[in-house]
C-alpha positions in Angstrom: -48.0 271.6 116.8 -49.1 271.2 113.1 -52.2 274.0 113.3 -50.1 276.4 111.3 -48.8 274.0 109.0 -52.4 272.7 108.4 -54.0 275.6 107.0 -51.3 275.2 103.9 -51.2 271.4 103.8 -55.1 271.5 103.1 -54.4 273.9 100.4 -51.8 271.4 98.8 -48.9 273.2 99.6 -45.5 272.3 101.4 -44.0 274.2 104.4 -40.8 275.0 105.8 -39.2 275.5 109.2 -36.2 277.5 109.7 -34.6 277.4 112.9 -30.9 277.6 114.7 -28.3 276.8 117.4 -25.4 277.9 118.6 -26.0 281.9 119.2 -25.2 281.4 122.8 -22.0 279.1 123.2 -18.4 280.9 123.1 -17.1 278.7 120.3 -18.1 277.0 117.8 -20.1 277.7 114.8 -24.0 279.0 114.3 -26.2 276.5 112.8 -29.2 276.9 111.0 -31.7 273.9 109.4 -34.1 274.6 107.1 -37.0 271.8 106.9 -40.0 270.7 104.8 -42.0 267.9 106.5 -44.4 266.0 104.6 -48.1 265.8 105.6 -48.0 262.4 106.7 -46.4 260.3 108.6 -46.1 262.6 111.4 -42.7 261.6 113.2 -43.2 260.9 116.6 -41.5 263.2 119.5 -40.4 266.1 117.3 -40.4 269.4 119.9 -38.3 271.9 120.4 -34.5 270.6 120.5 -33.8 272.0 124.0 -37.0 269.7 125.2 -35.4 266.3 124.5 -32.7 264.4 125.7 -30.2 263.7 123.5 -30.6 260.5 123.4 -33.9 261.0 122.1 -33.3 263.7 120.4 -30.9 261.4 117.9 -33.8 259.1 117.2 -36.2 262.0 116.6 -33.2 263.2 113.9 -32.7 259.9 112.1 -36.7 259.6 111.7 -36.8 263.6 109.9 -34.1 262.4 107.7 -35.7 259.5 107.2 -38.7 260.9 106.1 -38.6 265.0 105.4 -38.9 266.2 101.5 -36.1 267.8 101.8 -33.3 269.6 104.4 -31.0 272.1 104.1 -28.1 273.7 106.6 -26.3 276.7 106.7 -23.3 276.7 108.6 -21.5 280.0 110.1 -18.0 280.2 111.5 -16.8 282.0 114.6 -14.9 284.3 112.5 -17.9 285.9 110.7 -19.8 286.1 114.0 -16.7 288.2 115.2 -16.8 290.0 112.1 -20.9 290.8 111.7 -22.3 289.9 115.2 -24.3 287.1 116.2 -27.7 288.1 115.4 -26.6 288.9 111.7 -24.7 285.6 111.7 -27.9 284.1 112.8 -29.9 285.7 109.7 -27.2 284.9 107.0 -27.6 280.9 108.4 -31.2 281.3 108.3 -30.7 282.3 104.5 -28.1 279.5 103.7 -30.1 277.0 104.8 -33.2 277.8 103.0 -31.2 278.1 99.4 -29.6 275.0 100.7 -33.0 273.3 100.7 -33.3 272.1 97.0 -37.2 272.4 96.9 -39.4 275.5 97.1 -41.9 275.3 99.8 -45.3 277.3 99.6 -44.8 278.9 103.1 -41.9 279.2 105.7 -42.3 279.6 109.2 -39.0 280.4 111.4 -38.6 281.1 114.6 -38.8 285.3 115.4 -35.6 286.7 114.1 -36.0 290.2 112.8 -36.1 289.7 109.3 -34.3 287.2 106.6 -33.8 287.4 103.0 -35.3 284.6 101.5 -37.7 284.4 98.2 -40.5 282.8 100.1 -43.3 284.5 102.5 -42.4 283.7 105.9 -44.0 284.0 109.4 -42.0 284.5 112.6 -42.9 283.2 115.9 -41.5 283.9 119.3 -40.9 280.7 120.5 -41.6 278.8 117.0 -40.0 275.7 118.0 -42.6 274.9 120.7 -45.6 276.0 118.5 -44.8 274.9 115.1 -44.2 271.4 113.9 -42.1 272.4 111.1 -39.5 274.8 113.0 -39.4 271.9 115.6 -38.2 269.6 113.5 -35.8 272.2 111.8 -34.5 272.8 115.7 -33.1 269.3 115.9 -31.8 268.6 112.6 -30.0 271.8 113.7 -29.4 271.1 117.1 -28.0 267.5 116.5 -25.7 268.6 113.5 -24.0 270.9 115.5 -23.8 268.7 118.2 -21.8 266.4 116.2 -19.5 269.4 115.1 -18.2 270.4 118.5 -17.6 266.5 119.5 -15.1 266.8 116.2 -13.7 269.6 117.7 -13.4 268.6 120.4 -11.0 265.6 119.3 -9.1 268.6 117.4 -8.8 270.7 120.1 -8.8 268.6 123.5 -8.6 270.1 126.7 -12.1 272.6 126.9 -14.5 269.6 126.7 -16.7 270.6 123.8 -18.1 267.2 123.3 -19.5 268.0 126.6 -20.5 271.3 127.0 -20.8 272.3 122.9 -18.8 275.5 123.7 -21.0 277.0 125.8 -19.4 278.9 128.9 -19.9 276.1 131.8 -17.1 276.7 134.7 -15.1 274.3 133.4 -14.9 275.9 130.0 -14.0 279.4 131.0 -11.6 277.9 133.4 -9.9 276.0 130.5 -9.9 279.3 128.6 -7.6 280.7 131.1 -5.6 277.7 131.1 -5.0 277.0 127.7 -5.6 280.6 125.6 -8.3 280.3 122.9 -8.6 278.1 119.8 -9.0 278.8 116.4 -13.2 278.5 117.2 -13.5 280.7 119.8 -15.5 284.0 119.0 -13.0 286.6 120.4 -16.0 288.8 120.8 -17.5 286.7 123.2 -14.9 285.1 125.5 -12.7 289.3 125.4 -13.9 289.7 129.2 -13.2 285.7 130.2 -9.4 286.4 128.1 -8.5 289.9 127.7 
């Protein structure tokens, strides 16, 4: 997973990984994690986020804490997603959490987007977090930080089980939906069909 990043680590030179979460669920933010990964030590198990189980997935996090150069998130609401759509929502986190980096990296790669506005070259990859060690490890930094966000909304607003299902639309979701009305997190232009 490291041959792209090789060909700038021999030359010296940091790289990033930009990748996010969250352009699926019906509530909830979009969550983007920019990260730059030293050289050495490799940390063990990073892969794309949806490849791990959580549990393992939360060790794999605490060792890229422990040990990346430096991170940075960008964090969207469901209000802007309603307001832009998702796919520019995904873009603008992309951006946020490369500024939010605090280091310049020689290179970026991110997984295939369409274009971001950043001051760095960048590659995109269909795919990135299962071919690049750098967007890997960006997909669970992101991944497990939004995680933690929906079980907080969860406690805020009980009763659609978003510690559980991280506001995606499982059956017990939607039902709730219909139950309950929407919250203040769910994208209106996403659940409009579920809740007219």
């Amino acid at each position: 997973m490291c041959l792209h990043e090789n060909k700038y680590w021999s030359q010296g030179k940091l790289t990033a990984g930009i990748d996010e979460v969250g352009r699926g669920p019906l509530a909830g933010p979009c969550v983007a994690a920019a990260v730059i990964m030293p050289r050495e030590p490799l940390v063990e198990g990073v892969n794309d986020s949806k490849k791990i189980s959580e549990k393992k997935r939360l060790t794999v996090y605490e060792n890229i804490m422990q040990n990346a150069i430096a991170v940075g998130i960008g964090i969207i609401d469901s209000t802007t997603i309603d307001e832009i759509n998702i796919l520019q929502t995904a873009k603008r986190a992309f951006a946020l959490a490369y500024r939010d980096l605090g280091a310049v990296p020689g290179f970026v790669f991110c997984d295939r987007i369409g274009g971001i506005d950043i001051d760095c070259s960048y590659e995109e990859f269909t795919g990135g977090d299962a071919l690049s060690y750098s967007i890997a490890a960006a997909s669970v930094v992101a991944k497990v930080t939004r995680d933690e966000m929906m079980k907080k909304y969860d406690e805020q607003f009980p009763g659609y089980g978003f510690s559980k299902n991280k506001g995606y639309g499982t059956k017990e979701h939607m039902q709730a939906l219909r139950e309950l009305g929407p919250c203040s997190i769910h994208r209106r232009t996403f659940i409009k069909k579920i809740v007219p």
